[in-house]
N, C-alpha and C positions, 0 to 999 in steps of 0.2 A: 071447356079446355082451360087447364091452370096456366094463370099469366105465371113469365120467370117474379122472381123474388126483385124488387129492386131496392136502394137506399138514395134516399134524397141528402142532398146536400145543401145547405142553405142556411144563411145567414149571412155574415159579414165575409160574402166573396163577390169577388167579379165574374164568374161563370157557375151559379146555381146548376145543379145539374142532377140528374135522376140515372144510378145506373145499375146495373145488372149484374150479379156477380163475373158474368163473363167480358163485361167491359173491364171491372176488376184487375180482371186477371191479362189483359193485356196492360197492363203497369209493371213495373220493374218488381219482382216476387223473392221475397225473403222464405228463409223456412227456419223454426224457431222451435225447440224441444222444450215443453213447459212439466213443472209439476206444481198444482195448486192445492189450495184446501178447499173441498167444495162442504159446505154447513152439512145440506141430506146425502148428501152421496161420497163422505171421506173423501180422501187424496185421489185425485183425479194425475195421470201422464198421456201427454197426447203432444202429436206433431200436427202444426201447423203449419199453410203454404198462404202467403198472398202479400199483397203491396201494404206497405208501411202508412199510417195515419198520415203522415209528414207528406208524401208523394201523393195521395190522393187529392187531402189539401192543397199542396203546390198547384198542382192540374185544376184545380178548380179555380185559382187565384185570392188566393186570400187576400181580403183588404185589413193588412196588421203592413206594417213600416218594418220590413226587415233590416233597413240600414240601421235604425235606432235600435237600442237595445232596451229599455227599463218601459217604454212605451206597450210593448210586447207582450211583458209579463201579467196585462191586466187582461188577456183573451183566455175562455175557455171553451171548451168542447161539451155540448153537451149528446150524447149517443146515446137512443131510442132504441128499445128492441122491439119487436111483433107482441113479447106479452105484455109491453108495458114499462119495463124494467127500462131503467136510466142508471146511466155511469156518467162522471164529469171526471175529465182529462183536462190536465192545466197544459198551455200552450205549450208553456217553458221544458214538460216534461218530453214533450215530440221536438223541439227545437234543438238542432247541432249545435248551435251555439253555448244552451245549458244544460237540460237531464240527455240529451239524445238518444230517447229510448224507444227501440224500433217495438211502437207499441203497430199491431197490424189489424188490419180490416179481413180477415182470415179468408178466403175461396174455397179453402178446402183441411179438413181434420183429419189426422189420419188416417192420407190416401184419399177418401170418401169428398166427391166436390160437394160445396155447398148452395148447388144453383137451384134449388126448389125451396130451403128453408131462409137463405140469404146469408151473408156474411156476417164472420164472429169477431167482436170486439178481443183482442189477444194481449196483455198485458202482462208480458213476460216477468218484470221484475215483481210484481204480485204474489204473494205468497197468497193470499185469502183471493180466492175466485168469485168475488163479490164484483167486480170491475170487468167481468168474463160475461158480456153480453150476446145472448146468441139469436139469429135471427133478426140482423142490425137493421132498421128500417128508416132510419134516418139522422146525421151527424148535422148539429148546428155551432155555429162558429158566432163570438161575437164577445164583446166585453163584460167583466164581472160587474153586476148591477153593486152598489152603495153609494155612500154618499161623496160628493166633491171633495178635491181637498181646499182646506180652511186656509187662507193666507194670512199672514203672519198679523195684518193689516188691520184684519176684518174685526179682529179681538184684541190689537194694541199689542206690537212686539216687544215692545216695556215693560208690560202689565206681565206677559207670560215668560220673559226671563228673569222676570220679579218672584214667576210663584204665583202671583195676586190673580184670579183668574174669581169672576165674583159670578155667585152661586146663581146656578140657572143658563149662566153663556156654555158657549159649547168647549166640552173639554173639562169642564167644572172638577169630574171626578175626583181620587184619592187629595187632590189641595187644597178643594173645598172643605172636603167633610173633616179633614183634620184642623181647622179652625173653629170648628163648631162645639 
């Protein structure tokens, strides 16, 4: 017997959770007219049905600080399909506050439900259907890995609105090599 399709959620939330495209679909459901460029298969138009990335997340409890703003901006999404294929969605672009773009976790294409293959990543403003994941299997939520930021301190706030920034410290680039 085939188990349903499900997609895991996890990462930086307060209610990790595993669900089905039919838990899905009891979320509040958008429907969204897309046309993409798919690379092997030309211009793709298809209607899509189901709950917005924003709403899912919400329900799961994202641990990001909605009162702050610029804190916010450093989360991404990163969505797994069944083949393999990964899309990364910036926080900012699901958030009402900045792009609020009802990117959706799709239920169903259409007409046609999606509860045997699993839900489809829908990124309506897309022109290229590269970010058009199908058979989502799992969304992780969590901050963009680099480096700290450097305080003004660490490398002498003098020294760096001098210019002088000496070859090797961090930052060195374009002010270094042009004394050389």
């Amino acid at each position: 017997m085939r188990h349903p399709a499900t997609v895991r959620l996890h990462g930086h939330l307060d209610r990790p959770a595993e669900l089905t495209v039919g838990q899905l679909r009891d979320l509040p459901s958008h429907r969204v007219e897309v046309t993409f460029d798919c690379r092997t298969e030309g211009e793709q138009r298809h209607g899509y049905e189901g709950p917005t990335l924003w709403d899912v997340l919400c329900a799961a409890g994202p641990r990001v600080d909605l009162a702050a703003r610029k804190p916010r901006l450093k989360f991404l999404l990163a969505v797994t399909g069944s083949d393999g294929h990964r899309a990364v969605v910036i926080w900012a672009e699901i958030d009402p506050d900045f792009g609020g773009q009802r990117i959706l976790l799709a239920t169903s294409m259409d007409g046609a439900p999606l509860d045997g293959s699993g839900p489809q990543l829908v990124v309506p403003a897309d022109h290229c259907g590269a970010r058009y994941v199908s058979g989502v299997t799992a969304v992780w939520l969590g901050p963009a890995p680099g480096p700290e930021p450097v305080a003004a301190e660490a490398v002498g706030a003098e020294t760096v609105a001098a210019g002088h920034v000496a070859a090797g410290q961090a930052g060195a680039g374009p002010a270094g090599a042009a004394r050389r």
